[in-house]
Backbone as numpy.savetxt, mean C-alpha at the origin, in Angstrom:
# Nx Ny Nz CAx CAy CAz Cx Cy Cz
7.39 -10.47 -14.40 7.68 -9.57 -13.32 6.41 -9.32 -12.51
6.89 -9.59 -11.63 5.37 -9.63 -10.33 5.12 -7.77 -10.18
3.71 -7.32 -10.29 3.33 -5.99 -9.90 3.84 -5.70 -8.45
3.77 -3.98 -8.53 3.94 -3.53 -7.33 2.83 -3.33 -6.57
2.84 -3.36 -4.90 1.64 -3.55 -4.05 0.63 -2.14 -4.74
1.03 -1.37 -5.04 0.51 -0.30 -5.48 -0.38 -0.54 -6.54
0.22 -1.17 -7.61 -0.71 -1.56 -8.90 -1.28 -2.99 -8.66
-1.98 -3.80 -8.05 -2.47 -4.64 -7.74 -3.68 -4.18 -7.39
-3.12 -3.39 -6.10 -4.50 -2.89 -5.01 -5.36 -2.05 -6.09
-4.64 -1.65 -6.60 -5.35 -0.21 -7.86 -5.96 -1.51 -8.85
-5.62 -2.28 -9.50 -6.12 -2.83 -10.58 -7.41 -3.76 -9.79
-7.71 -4.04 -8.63 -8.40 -4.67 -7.98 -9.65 -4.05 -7.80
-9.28 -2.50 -7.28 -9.99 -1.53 -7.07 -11.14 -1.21 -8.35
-10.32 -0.80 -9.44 -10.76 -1.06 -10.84 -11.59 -1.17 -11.29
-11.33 -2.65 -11.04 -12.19 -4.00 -11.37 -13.76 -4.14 -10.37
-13.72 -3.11 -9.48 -14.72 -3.29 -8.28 -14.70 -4.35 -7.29
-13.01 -5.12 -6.66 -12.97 -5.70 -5.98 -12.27 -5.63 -4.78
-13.20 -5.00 -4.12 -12.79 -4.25 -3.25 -12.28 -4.99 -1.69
-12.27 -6.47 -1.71 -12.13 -7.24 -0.83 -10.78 -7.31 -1.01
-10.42 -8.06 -2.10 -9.27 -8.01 -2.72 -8.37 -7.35 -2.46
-8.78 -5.84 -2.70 -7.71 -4.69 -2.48 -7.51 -4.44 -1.29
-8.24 -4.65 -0.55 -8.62 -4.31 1.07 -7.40 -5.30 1.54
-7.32 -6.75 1.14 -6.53 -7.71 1.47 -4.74 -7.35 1.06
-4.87 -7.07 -0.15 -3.31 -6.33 -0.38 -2.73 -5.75 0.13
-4.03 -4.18 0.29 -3.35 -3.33 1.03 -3.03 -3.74 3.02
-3.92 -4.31 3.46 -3.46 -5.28 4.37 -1.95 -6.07 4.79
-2.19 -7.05 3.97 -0.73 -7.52 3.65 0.34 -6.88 3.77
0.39 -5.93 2.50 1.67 -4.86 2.49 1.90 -3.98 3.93
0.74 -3.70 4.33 0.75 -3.33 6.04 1.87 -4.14 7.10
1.14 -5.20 6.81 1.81 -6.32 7.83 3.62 -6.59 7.35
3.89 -6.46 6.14 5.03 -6.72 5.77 5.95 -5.34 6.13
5.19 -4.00 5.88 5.43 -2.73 5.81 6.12 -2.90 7.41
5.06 -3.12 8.83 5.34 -3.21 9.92 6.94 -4.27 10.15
6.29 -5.20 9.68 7.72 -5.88 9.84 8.98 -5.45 10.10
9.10 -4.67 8.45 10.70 -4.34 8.22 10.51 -2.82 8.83
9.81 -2.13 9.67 10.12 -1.01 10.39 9.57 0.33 9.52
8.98 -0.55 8.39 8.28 0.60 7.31 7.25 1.72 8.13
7.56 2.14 9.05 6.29 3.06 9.76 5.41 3.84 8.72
6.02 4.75 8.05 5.30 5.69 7.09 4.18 4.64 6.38
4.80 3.56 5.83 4.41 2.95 4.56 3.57 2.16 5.61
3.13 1.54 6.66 2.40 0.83 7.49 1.14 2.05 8.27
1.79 3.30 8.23 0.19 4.13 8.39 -0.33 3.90 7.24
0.30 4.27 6.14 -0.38 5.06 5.15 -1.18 3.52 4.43
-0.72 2.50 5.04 -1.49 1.14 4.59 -2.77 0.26 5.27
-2.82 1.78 7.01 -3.67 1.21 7.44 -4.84 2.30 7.29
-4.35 3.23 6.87 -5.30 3.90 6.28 -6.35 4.21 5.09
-5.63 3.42 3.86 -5.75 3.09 2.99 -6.94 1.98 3.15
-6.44 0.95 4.11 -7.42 -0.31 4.30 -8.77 -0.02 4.66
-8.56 1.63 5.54 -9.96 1.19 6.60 -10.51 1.94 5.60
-10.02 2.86 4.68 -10.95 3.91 4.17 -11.72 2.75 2.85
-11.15 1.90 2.69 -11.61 0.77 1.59 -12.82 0.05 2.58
-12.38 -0.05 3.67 -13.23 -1.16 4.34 -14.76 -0.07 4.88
-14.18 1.05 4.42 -15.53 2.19 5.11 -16.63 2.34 3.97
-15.69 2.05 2.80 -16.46 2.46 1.81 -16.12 4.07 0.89
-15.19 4.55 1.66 -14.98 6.15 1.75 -14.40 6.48 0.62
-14.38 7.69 0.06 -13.32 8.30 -0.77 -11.47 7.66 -0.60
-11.18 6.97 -1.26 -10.02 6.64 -1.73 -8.73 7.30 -2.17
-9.61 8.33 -2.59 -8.46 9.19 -3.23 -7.20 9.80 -2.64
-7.01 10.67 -1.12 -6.17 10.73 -0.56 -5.29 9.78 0.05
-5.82 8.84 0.56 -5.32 7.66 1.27 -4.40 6.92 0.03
-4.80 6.85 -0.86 -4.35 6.47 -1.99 -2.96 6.87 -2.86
-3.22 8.44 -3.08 -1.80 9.01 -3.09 -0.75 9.19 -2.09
-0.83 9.14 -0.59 -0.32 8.55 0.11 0.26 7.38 0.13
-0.59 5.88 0.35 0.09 5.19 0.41 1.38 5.00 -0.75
0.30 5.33 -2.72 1.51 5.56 -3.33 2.55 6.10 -2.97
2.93 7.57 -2.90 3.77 7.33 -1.71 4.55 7.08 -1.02
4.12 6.08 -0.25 4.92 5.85 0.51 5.55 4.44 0.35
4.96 3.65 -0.83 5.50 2.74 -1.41 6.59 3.00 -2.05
6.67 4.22 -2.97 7.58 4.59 -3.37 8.81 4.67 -2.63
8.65 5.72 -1.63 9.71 6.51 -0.66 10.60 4.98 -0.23
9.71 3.81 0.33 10.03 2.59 0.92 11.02 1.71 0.07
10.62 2.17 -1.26 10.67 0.75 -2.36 12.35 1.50 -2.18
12.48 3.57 -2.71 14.11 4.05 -2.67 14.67 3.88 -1.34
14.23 3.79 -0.42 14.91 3.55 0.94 15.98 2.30 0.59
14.69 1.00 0.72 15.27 -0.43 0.76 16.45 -0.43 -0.90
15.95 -0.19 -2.10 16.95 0.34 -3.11 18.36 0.32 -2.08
18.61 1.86 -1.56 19.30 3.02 -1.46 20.28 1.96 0.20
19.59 1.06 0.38 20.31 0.38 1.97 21.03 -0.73 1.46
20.40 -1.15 0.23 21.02 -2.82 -0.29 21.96 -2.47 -1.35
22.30 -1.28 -1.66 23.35 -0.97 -2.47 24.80 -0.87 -1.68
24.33 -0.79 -0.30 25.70 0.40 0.37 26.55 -1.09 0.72
């Protein structure tokens, strides 16, 4: 079972690879935008820059968690109906 964008970027982070995570959380941005994910596409570009700043992580972080979540029950909650 493939991880969620959430535990990737975090296990990357971790590990002190912070390019890595920067790139995930990226990604999931771009995919987030795609499907109309607005919430989950701030909270992924925020996440990115505060990685790419160097900055405290921590808010941006429970956010994007988050909003991965909220996204992951949305799409759930649309492909059931």
């Amino acid at each position: 079972m493939q991880a969620l964008p959430n535990e990737e970027y975090l296990q990357a982070l971790q590990n002190g690879d912070t390019e890595t995570a920067r790139q995930l959380v990226h990604s999931t941005k771009g995919a987030a935008a795609n499907l109309g994910a607005k919430a989950l596409a701030a909270a992924a570009l925020e996440l990115e820059m505060a990685i790419k700043a160097g900055a405290d992580t921590g808010p941006a972080m429970n956010r994007f968690d988050s909003a991965v979540t909220d996204t992951l029950v949305t799409m759930s909650a649309f492909m059931s109906q």
